[in-house]
N, C-alpha and C positions, 0 to 999 in steps of 0.2 A: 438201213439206218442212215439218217441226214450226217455231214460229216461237216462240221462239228455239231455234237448232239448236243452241247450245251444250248446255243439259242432255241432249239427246237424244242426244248421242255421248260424254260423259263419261264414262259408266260402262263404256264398251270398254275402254279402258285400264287403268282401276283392275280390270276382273276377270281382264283377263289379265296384270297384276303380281301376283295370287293365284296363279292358277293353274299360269303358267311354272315358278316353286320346284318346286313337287310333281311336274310332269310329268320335270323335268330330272333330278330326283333320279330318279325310276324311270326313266327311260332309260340314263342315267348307271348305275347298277346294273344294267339288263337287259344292256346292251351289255358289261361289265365279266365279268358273268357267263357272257357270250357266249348269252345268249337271245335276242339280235336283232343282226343286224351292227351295226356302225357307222356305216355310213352312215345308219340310222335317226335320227342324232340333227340331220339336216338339217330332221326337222319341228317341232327345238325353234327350230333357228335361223328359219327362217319364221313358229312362231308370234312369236318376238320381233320379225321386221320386221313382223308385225302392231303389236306392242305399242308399237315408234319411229313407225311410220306414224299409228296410231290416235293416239295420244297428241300427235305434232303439229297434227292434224285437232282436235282439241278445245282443244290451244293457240291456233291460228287462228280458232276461232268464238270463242272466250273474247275474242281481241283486237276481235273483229270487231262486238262486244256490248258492248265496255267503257265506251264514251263515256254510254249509253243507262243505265245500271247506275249509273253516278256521279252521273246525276242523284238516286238514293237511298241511297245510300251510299258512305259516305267512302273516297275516292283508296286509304288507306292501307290498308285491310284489303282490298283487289283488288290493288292491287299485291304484297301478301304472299303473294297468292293466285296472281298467276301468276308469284313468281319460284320458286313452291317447284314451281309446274306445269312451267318450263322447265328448272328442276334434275333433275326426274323426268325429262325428256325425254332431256336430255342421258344423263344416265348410263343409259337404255334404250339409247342411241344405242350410248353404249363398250359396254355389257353385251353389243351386237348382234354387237360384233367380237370380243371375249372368248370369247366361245359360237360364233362361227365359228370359231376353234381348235378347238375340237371336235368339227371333220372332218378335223384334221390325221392323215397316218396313223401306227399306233403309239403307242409313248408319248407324244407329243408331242401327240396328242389326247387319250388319258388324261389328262394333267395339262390341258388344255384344256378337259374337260369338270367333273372336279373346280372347277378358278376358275372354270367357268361357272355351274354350280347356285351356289357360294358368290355372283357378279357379281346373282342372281336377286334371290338374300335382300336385299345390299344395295340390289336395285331397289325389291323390295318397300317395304322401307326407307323407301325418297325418297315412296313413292305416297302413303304413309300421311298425312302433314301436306298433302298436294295437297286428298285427300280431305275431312278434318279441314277445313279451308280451303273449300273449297268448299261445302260445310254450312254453317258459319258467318254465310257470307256468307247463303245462303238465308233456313236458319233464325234466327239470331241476328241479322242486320243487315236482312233484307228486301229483299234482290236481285231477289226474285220482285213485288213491287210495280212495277220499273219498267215490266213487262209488263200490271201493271191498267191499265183503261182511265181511271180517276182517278189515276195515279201520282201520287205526293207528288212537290212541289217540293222540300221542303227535305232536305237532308245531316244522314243520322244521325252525330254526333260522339261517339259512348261512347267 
C-alpha cells in the first residue's frame, strides 16, 4: 500500500464525477431513442456507487492523514478541504438515489433519468472546489512536506 494512501485514491472520484455527466447523457439519449433497453442505465447507477463509495474511501484516508498534515499546514485550509470533500460526498450519495429512478418503469424513469444526468452536472459541480482544494493544499501550502523525512515543524499561516 502507497504511504500516504490518501493521494493514491483521490483521483477515482474526481474522474468519475467527469465522466458519469457524458455517460448518462448518452445513455439517457440511447435509451430515449430506444437503442438500448432501459435497463441499460443500471451501469450508470453502479458507476455512481463507485463514485459514493470511491469518494468516501478518500474522505477516510483524508481524515486518517489529517493530524500528520497539520503539523505543516494550517488547520484552516484542510478543514475547507474536507468540508467541500464531504459536500461532494453527500450530494454523490442523493445523486446515487436520483439516478436510481432511472430504472423506474415508463415515464417515471424517463423523468428520472432526465434529473439524473441534470443530479451528475451538479455532482460535478461540488468535485470541482474538492479538487481545487486539494492542489492547494499540496501545491500552494506544502501538504506533501509532512511526508519528507525532514518535515518542517512550523504551521504555514498565509
Amino acid at each position: 500500500m502507497p504511504e500516504p494512501l490518501h493521494p493514491a485514491v483521490v483521483h477515482f472520484p474526481i474522474a468519475l464525477a467527469v465522466i458519469i455527466p457524458l455517460f448518462a447523457f448518452i445513455a439517457a439519449v440511447a435509451i430515449s431513442k430506444r437503442f438500448v433497453p432501459p435497463h441499460t442505465w443500471i451501469a450508470i447507477v453502479l458507476l455512481q456507487g463507485l463514485l459514493v463509495g470511491s469518494a468516501w474511501f478518500a474522505l477516510e484516508t483524508g481524515e486518517d492523514q489529517e493530524e500528520r498534515v497539520e503539523e505543516v499546514v494550517a488547520e484552516n485550509y484542510i478543514e475547507e478541504h474536507e468540508e467541500a470533500a464531504e459536500r461532494f460526498m453527500w450530494l454523490a450519495a442523493i445523486g446515487l438515489g436520483v439516478l436510481g429512478t432511472g430504472l423506474l418503469p415508463g415515464g417515471a424513469g424517463a423523468v428520472g433519468r432526465v434529473i439524473g444526468v441534470l443530479a451528475t452536472i451538479v455532482i460535478l459541480g461540488a468535485a470541482i472546489p474538492v479538487g481545487h482544494s486539494g492542489g492547494e493544499l499540496v501545491y500552494k501550502h506544502g501538504a506533501a512536506n509532512a511526508y519528507l523525512p525532514a518535515a518542517a515543524s512550523s504551521i504555514e499561516d498565509d
